[in-house]
DOTIMI-361226 format. One line per field, with one value per atom (N, C-alpha, C): residue number from 1; residue in one letter; x, y, z. Coordinates in nm, 3 decimals, padded with zeros to 5 digits. Layout:
pos	(NUM;...)
code	(A;...)
px	(X;...)
py	(Y;...)
pz	(Z;...)
//
This chain:
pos	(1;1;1;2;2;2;3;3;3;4;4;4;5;5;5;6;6;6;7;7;7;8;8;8;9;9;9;10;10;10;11;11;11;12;12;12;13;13;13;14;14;14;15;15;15;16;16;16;17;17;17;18;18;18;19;19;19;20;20;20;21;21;21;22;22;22;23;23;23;24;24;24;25;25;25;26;26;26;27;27;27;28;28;28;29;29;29;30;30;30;31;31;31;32;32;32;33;33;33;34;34;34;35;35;35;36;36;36;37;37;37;38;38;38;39;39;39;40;40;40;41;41;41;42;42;42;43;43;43;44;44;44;45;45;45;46;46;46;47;47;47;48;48;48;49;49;49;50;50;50;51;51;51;52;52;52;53;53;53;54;54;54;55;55;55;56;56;56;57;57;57;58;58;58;59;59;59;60;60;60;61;61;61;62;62;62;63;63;63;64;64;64;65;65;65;66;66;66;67;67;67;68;68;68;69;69;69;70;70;70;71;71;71;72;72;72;73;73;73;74;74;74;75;75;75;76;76;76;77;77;77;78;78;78;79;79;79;80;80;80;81;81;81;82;82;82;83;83;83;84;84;84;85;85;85;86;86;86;87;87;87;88;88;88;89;89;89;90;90;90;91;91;91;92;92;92;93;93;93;94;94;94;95;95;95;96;96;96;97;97;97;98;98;98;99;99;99;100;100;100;101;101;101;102;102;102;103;103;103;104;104;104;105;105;105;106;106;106;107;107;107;108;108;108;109;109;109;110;110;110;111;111;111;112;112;112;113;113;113;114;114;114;115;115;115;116;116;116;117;117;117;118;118;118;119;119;119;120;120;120;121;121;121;122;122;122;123;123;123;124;124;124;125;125;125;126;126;126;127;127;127;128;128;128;129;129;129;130;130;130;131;131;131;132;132;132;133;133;133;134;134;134;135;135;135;136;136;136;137;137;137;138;138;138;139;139;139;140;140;140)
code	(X;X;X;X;X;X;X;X;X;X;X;X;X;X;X;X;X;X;X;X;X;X;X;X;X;X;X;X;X;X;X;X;X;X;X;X;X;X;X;X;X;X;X;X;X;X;X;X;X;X;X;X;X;X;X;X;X;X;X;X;X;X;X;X;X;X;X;X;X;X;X;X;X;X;X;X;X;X;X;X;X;X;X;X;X;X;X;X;X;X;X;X;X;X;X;X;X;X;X;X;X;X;X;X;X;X;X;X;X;X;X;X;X;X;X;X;X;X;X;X;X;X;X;X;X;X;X;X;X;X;X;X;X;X;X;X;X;X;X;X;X;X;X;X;X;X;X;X;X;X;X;X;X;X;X;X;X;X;X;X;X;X;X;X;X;X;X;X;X;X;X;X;X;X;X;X;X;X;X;X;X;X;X;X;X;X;X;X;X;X;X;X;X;X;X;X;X;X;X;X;X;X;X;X;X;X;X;X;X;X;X;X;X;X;X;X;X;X;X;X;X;X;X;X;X;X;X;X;X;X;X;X;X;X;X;X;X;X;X;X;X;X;X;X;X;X;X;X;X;X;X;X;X;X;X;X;X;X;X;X;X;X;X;X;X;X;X;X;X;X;X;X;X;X;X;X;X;X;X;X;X;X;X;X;X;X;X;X;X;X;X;X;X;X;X;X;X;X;X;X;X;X;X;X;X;X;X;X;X;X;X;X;X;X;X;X;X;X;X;X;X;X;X;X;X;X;X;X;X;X;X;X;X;X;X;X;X;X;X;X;X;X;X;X;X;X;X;X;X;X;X;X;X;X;X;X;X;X;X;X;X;X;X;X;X;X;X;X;X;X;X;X;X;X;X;X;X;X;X;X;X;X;X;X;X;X;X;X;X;X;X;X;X;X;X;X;X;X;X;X;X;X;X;X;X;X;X;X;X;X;X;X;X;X;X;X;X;X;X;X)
px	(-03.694;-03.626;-03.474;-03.402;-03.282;-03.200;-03.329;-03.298;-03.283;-03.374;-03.376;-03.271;-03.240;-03.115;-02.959;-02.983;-02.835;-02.827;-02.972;-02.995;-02.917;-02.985;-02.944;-02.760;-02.739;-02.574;-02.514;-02.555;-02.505;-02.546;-02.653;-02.664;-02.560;-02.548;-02.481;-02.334;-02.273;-02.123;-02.082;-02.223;-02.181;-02.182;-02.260;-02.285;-02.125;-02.102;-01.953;-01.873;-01.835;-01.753;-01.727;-01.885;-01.911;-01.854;-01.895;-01.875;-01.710;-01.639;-01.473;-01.411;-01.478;-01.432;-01.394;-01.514;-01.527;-01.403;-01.399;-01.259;-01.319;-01.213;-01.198;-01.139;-01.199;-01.086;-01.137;-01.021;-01.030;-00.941;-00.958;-00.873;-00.783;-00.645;-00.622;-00.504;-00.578;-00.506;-00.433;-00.296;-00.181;-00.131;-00.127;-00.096;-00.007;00.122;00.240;00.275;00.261;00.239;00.379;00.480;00.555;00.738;00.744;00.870;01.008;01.064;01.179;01.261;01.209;01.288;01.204;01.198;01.146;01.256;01.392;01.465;01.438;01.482;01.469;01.279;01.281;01.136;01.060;00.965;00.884;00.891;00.890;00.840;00.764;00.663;00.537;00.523;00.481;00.450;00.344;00.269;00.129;00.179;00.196;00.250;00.126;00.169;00.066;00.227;00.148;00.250;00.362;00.342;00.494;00.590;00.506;00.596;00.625;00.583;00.669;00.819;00.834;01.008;01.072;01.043;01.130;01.141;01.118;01.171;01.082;01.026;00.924;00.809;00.693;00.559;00.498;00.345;00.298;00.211;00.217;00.258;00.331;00.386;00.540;00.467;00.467;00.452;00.560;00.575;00.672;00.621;00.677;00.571;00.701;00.685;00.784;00.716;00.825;00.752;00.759;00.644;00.588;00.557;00.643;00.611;00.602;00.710;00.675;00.576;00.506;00.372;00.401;00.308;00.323;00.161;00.103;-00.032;-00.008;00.002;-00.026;-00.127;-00.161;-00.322;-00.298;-00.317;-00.287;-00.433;-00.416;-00.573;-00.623;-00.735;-00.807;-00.729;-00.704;-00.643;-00.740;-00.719;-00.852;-00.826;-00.956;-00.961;-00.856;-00.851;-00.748;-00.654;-00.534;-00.486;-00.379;-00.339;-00.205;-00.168;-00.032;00.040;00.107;00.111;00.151;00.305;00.403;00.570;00.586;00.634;00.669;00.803;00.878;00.994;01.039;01.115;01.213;01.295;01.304;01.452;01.527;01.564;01.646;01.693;01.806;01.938;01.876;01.752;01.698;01.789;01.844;01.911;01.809;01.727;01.606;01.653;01.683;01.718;01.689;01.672;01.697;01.858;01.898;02.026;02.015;02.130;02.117;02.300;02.278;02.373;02.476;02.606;02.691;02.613;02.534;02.503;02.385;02.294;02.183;02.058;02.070;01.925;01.952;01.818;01.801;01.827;01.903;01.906;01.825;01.704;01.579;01.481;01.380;01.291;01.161;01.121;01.000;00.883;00.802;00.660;00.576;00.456;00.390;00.256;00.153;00.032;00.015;-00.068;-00.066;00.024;00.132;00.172;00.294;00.273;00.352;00.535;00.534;00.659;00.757;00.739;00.806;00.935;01.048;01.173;01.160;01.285;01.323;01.263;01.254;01.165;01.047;00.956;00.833;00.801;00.652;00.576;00.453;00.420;00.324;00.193;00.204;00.090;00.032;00.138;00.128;00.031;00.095;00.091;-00.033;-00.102;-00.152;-00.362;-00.444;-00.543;-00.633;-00.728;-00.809;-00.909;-00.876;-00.957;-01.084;-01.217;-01.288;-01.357;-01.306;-01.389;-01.441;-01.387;-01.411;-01.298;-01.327;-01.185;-01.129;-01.054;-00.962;-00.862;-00.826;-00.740;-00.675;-00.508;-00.417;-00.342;-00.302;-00.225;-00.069;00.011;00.120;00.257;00.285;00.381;00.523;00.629;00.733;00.781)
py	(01.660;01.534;01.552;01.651;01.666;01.722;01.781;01.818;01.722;01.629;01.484;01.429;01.375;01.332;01.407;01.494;01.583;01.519;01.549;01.558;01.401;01.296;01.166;01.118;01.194;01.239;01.267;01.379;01.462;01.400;01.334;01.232;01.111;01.070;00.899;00.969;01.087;01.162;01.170;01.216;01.271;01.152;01.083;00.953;00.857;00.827;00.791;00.864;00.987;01.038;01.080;01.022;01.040;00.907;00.804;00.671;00.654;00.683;00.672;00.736;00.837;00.879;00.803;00.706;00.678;00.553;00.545;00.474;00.357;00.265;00.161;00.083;-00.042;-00.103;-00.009;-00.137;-00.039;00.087;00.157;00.207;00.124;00.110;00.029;00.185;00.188;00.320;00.222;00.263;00.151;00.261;00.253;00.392;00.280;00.304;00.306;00.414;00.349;00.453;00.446;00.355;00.318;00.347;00.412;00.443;00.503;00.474;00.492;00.645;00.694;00.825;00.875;01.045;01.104;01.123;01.057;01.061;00.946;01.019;00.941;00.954;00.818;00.808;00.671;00.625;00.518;00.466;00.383;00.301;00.200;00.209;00.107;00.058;-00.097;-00.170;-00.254;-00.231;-00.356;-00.505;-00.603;-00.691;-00.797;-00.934;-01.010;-01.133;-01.275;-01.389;-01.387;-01.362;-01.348;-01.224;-01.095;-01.015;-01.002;-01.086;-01.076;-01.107;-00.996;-01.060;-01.047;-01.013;-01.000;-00.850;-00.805;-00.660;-00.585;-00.451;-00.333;-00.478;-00.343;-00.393;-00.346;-00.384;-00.344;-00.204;-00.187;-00.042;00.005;00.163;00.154;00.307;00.342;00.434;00.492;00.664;00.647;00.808;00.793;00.913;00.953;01.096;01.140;01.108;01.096;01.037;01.228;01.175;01.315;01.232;01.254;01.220;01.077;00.990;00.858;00.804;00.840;00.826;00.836;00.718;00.782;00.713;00.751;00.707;00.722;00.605;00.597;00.506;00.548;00.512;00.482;00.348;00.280;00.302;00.345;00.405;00.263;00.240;00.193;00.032;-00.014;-00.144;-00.259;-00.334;-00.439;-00.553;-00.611;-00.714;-00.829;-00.876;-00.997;-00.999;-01.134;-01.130;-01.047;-00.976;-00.914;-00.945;-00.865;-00.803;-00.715;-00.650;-00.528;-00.555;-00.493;-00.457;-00.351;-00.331;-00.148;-00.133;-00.051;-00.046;00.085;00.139;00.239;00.280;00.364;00.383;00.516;00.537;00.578;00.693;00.649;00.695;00.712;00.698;00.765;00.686;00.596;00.526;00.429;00.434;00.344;00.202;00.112;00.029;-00.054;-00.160;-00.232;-00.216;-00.198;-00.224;-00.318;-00.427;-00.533;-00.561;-00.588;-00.635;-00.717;-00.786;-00.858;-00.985;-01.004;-01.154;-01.186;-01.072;-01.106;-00.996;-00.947;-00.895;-00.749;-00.745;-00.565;-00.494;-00.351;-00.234;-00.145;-00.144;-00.064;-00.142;-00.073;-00.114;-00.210;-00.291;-00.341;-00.434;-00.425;-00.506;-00.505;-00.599;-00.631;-00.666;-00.639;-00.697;-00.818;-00.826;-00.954;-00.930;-00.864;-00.793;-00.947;-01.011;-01.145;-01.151;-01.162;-01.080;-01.210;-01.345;-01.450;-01.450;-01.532;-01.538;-01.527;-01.531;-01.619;-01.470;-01.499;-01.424;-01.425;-01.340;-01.282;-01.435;-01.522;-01.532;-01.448;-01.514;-01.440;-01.494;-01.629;-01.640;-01.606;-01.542;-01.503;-01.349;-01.309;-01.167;-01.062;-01.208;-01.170;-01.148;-01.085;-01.065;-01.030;-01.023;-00.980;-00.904;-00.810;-00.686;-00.731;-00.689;-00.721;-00.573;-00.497;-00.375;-00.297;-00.337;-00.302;-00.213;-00.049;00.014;-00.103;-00.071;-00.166;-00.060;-00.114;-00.037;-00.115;-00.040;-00.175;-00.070;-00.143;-00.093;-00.184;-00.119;-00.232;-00.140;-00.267;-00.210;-00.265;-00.246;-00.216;-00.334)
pz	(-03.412;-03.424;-03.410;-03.460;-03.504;-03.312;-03.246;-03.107;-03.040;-03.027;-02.987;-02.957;-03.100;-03.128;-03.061;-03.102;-03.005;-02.894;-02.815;-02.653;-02.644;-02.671;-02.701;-02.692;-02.786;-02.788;-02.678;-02.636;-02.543;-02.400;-02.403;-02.243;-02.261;-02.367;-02.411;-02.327;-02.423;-02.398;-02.252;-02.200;-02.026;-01.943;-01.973;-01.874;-01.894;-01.998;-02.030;-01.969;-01.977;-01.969;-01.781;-01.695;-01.540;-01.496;-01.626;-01.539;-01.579;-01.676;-01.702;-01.548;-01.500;-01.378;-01.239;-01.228;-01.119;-01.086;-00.950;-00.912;-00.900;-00.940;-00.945;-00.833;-00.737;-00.634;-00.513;-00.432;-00.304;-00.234;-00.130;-00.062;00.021;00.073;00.186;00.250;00.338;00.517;00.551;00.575;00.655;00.741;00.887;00.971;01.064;01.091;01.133;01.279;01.378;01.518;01.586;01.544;01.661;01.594;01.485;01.417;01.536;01.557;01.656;01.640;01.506;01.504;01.369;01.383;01.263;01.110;01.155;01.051;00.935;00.844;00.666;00.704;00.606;00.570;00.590;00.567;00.561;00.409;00.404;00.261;00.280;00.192;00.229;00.067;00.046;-00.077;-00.077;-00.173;-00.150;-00.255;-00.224;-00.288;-00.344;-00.435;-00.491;-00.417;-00.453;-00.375;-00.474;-00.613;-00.698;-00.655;-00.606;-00.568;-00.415;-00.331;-00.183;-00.199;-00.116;-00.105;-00.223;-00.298;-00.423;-00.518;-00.417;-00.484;-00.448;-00.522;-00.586;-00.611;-00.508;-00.509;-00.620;-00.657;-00.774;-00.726;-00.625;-00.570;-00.464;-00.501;-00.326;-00.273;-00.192;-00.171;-00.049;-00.037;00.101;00.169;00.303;00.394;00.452;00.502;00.607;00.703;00.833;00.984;01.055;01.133;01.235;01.364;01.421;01.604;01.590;01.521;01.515;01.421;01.345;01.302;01.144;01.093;00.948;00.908;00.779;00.710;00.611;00.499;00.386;00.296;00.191;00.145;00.015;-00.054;-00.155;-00.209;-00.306;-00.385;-00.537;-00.534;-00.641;-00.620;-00.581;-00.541;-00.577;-00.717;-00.757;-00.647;-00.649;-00.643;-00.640;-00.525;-00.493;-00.360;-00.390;-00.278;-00.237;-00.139;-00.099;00.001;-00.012;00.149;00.131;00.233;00.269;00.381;00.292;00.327;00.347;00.484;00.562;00.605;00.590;00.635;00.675;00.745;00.856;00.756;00.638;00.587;00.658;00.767;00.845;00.798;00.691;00.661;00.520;00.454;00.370;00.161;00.190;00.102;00.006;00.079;-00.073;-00.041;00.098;00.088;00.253;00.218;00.393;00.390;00.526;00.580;00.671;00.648;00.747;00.848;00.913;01.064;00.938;01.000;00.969;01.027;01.079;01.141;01.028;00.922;00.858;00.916;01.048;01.099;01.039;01.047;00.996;01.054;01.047;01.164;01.095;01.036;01.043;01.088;01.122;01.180;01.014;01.083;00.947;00.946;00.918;00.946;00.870;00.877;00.755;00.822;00.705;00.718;00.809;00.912;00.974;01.099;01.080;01.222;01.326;01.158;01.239;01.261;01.403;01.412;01.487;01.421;01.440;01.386;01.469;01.394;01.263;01.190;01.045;00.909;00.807;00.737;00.741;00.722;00.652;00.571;00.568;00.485;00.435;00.276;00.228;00.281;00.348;00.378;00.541;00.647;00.726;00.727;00.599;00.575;00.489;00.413;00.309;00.371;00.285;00.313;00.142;00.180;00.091;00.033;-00.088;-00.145;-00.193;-00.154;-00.222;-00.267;-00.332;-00.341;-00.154;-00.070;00.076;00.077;00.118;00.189;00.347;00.312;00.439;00.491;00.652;00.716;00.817;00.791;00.888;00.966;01.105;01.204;01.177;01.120;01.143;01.210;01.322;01.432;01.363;01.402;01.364;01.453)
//
């Protein structure tokens, strides 16, 4: 009886302790082919509609470029809506740099790939996690 019981224990412990493991959410691959130079770095952000445009995503991630090219992979990502903000930081400053007229002199693009005058909307831009790995091509 007293073996039993352990065993009991000791299955309850492991099974908890297999399922605390497992990941949560999705994957989202964002691969970037068309970067104009291997200098500075990439910065990539997965955003919600309160955080477009307004700063740090509720995740940032950033890649060195190789032959133009960069891939980065936003891990465990729940459920819901986003978008995805990519940017060229060049000169490696943690920042957009923009022209005296307003336009950017890095390169930048987003989910949706919508590359109309004016700013970025979120609803141009945005898509949806459902527990599905997802994967985006976004051009510059």
């Amino acid at each position: 009886m007293k073996s039993l019981l352990i065993t009991i224990i000791a299955l309850t412990l492991n099974f908890t302790i297999a399922t605390a493991q497992e990941t949560t959410g999705a994957s989202i691959t964002v691969t970037i082919d068309n970067v104009t130079s291997d200098e500075g770095k990439v910065m990539a952000s997965i955003h919600t509609a309160e955080t477009f445009m307004k700063g740090a995503g509720i995740e940032n991630l950033e890649s060195v470029i190789e032959d133009g090219k960069v891939t980065l992979v936003f891990e465990n990502v729940p459920n819901g809506t986003y978008a995805i903000m990519a940017m060229h930081d060049a000169n490696d400053n943690k920042k957009m740099d923009f022209e005296a007229n307003g336009m950017p002199k890095e390169g930048y693009g987003m989910s949706g790939n919508d590359m109309t005058m004016g700013p970025p909307s979120f609803e141009t831009a945005k898509f949806e996690v459902s527990g599905e790995d997802l994967e985006f091509a976004i051009r510059f």
